[in-house]
N, CA, C and O of each residue as an XYZ file, in Angstrom:
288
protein
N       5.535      5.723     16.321
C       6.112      4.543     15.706
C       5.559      4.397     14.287
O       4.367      4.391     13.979
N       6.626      4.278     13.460
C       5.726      3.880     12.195
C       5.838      2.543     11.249
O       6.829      1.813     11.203
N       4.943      2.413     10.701
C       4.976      0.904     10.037
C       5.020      1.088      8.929
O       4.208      1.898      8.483
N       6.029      0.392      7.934
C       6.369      0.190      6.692
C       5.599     -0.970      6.658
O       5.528     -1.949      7.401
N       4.873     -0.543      5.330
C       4.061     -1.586      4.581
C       5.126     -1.942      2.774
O       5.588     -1.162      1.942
N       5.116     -3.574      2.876
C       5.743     -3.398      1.719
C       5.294     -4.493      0.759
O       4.654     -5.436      1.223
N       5.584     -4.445     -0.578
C       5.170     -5.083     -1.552
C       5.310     -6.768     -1.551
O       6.520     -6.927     -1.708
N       4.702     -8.086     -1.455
C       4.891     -8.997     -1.553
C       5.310     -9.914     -2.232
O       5.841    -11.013     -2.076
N       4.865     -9.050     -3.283
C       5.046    -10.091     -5.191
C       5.670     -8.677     -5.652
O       5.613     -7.491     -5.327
N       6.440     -9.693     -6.815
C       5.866     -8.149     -7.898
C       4.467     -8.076     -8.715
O       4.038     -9.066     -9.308
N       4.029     -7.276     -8.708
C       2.967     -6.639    -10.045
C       2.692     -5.097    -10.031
O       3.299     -4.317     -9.297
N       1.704     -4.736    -10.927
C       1.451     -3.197    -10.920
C       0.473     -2.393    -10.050
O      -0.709     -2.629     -9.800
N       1.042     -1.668     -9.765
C      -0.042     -0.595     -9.300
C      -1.279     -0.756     -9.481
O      -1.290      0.157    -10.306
N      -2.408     -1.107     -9.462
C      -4.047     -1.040    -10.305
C      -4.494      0.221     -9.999
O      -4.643      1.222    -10.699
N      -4.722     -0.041     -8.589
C      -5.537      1.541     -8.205
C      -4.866      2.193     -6.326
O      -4.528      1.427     -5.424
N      -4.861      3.572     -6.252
C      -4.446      3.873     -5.373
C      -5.974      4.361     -4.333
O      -6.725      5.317     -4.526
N      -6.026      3.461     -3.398
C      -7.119      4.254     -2.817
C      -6.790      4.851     -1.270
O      -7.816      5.063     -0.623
N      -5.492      5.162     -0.556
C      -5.631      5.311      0.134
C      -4.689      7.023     -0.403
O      -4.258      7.301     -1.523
N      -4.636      7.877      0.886
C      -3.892      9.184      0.089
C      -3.137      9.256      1.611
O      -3.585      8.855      2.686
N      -1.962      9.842      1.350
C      -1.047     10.856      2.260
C      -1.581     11.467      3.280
O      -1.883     12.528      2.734
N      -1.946     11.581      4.459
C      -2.282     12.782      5.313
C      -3.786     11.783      6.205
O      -4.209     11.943      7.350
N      -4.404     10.502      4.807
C      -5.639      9.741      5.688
C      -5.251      9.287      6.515
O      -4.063      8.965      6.507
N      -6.158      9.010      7.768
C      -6.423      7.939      8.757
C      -7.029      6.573      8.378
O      -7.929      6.216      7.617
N      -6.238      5.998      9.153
C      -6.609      4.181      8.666
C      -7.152      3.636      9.427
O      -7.357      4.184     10.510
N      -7.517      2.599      9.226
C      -7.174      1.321     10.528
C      -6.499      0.027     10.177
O      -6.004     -0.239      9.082
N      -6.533     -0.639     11.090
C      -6.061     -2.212     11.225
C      -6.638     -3.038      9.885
O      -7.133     -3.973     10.514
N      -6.882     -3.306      8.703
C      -7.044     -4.119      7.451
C      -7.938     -2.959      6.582
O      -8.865     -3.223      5.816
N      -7.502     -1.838      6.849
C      -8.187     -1.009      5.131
C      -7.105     -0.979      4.494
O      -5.912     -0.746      4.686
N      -7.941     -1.331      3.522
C      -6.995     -1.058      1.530
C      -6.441      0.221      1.400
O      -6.915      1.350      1.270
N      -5.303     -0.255      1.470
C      -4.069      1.338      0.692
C      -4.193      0.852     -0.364
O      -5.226      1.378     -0.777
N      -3.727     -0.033     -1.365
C      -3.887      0.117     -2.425
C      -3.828     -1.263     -3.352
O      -3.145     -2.169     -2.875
N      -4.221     -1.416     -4.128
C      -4.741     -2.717     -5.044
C      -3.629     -3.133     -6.055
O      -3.447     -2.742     -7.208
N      -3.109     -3.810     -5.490
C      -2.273     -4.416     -6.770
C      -2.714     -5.148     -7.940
O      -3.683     -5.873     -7.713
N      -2.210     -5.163     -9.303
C      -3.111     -6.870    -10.050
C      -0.918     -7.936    -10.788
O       0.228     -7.801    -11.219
N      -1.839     -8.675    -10.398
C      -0.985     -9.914    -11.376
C      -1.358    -10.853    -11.561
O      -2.178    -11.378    -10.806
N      -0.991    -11.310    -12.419
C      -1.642    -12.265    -13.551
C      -3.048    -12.559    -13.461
O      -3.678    -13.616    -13.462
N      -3.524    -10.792    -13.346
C      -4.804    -10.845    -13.398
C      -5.352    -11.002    -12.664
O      -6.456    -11.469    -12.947
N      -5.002    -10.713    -10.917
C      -5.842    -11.073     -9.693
C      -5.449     -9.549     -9.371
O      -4.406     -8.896     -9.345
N      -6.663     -9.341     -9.164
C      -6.259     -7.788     -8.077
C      -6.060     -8.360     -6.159
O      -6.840     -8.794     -5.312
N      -4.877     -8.101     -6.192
C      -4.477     -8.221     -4.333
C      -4.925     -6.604     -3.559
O      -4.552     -5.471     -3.864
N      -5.480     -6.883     -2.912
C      -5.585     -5.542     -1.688
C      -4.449     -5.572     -0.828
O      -3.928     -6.599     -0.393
N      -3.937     -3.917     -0.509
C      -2.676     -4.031      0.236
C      -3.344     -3.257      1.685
O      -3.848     -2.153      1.888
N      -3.081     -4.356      2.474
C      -4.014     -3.886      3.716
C      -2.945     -3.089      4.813
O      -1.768     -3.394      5.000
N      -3.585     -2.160      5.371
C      -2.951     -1.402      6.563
C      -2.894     -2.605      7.809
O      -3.725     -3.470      8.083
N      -1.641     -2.310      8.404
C      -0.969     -3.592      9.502
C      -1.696     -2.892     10.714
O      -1.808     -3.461     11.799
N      -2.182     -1.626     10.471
C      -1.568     -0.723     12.080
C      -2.923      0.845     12.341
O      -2.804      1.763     11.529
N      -3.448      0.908     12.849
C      -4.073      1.934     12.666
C      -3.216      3.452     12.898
O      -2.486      3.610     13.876
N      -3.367      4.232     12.137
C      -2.775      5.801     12.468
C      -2.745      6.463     10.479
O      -3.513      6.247      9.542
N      -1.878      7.023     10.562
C      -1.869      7.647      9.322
C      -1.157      7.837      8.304
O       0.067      7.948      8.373
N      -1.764      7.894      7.322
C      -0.410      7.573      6.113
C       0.361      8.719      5.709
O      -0.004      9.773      5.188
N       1.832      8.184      6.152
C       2.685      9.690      6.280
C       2.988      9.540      5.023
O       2.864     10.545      4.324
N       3.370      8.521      4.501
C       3.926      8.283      2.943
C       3.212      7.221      2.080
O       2.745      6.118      2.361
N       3.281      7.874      1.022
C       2.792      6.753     -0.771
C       3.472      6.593     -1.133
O       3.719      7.493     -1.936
N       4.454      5.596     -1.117
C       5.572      5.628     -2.093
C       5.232      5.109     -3.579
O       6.134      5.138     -4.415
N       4.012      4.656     -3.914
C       3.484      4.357     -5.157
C       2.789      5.267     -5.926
O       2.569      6.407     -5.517
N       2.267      4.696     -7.465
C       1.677      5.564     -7.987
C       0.771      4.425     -8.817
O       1.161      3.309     -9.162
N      -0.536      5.012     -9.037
C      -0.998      3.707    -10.214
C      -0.285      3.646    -11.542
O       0.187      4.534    -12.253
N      -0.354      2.170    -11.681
C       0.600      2.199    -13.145
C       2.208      2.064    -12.911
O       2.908      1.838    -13.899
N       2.886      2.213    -11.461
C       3.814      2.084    -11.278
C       3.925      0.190    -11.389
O       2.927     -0.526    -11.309
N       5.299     -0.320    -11.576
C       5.906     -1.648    -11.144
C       6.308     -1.652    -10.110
O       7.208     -0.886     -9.765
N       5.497     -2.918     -8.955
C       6.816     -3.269     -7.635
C       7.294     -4.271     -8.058
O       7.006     -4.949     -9.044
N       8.137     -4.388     -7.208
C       8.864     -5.569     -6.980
C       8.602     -6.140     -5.797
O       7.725     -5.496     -5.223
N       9.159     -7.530     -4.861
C       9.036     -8.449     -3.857
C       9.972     -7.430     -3.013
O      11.073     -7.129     -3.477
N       9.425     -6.762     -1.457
C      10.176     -5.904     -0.684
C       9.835     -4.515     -1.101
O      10.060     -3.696     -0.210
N       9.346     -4.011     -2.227
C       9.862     -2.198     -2.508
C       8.651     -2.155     -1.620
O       7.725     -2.942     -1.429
N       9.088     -0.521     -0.960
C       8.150      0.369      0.201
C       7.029      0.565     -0.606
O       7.159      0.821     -1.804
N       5.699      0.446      0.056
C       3.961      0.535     -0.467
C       3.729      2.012      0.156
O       3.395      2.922     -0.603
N       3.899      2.234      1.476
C       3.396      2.903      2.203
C       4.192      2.845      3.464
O       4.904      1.903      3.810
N       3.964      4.106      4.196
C       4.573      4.071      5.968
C       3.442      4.868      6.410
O       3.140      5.992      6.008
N       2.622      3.889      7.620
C       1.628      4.125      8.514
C       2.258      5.004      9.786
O       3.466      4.768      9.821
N       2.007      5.608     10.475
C       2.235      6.702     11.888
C       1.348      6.399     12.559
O       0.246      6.884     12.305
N       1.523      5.374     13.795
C       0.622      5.614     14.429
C       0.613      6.793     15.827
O      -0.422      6.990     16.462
């Protein structure tokens, strides 16, 4: 089963800390968003592994675009 993780707000990319192929768990940081100057942590829903990044640092989301898809 896998879990789509997705963007809440818009803002940018800050930093990517989770990669393709890691194991997670239940609230580790995939990856750090900032807006208006707050860095948000984008937390894993689900423990298993990250089949996909759909981000990059420095990229723009938007409210809804795909962050990540967890496998558990």
């Amino acid at each position: 089963m896998a879990d789509e993780i997705r963007a809440e707000m818009v803002a940018n990319v800050w930093k990517v800390v989770a990669a393709e192929g890691d194991t997670v768990a239940d609230g580790d940081t995939l990856v750090i968003l900032e807006s208006m100057k707050m860095e948000i942590p984008v937390l894993a829903e689900s423990d298993g592994t990250v089949a996909q990044l759909a981000v990059n640092e420095g990229d723009v989301v938007q409210e809804g675009d795909l962050i990540a898809v967890i496998e558990s």
